[in-house]
N, C-alpha and C positions, 0 to 999 in steps of 0.2 A: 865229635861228641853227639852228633844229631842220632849217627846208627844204631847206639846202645839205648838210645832214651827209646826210639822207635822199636826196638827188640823188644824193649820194658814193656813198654804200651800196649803191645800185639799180644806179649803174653798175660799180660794181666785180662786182656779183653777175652784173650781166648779162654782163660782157667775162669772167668765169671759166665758166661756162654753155657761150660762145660757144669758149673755149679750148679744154675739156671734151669737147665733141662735134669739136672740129676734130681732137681728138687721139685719140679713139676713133673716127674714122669709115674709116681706112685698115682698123686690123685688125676691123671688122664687119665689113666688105665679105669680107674674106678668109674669115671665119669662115662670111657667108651662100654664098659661093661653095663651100667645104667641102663643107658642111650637102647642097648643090645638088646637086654629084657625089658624093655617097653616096646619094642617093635614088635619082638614075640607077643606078650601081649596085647598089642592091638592085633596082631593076626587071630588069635584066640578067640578075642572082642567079636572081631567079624565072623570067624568061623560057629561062635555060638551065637552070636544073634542071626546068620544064616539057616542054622539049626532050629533055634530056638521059635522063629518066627510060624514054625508048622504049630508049637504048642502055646503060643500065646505068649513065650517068655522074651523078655528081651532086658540088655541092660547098656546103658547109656557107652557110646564110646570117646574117653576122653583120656588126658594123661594120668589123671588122679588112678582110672579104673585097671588104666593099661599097667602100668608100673606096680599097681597090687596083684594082675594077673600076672606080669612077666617076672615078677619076682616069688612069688609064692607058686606062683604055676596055676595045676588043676586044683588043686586045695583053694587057692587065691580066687579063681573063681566061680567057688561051691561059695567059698566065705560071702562074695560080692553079690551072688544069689540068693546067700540067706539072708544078708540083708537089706537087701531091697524089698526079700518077701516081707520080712519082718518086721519094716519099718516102714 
């Protein structure tokens, strides 16, 4: 009696496993793509405050700045320029 309960159990754990990761693999992906355009955006960060520093610009490098540059991109940080000009 013991083999079929032990069959039962292995399979119930493996089909919850298999649920498990079906239901957490949409928002990993979102969270690895995230993760992705903010490192581009800090590369950005740096690449224009490396730039920037001949012209007196600069703008802060943090998650907040990095994650509106690697998500919007060049636009994201024209926007993060204008305003900090402008504010």
């Amino acid at each position: 009696m013991e083999t079929p309960a032990t069959i039962a159990v292995i399979a119930a754990c493996a089909l919850l496993i298999w649920l498990l990761v079906a239901i957490l693999k949409t928002p990993m992906k979102l969270i690895l793509k995230l993760l992705l355009n903010m490192l581009c955006g800090f590369v950005m960060l740096f690449v224009f405050n490396f730039i920037g520093g001949f012209f007196d610009l600069s703008l802060g490098v943090n998650a907040t700045n990095a994650l509106v540059a690697g998500v919007l991109g060049i636009p994201g940080l024209v926007l993060l320029i204008l305003l900090q000009t402008f504010l």
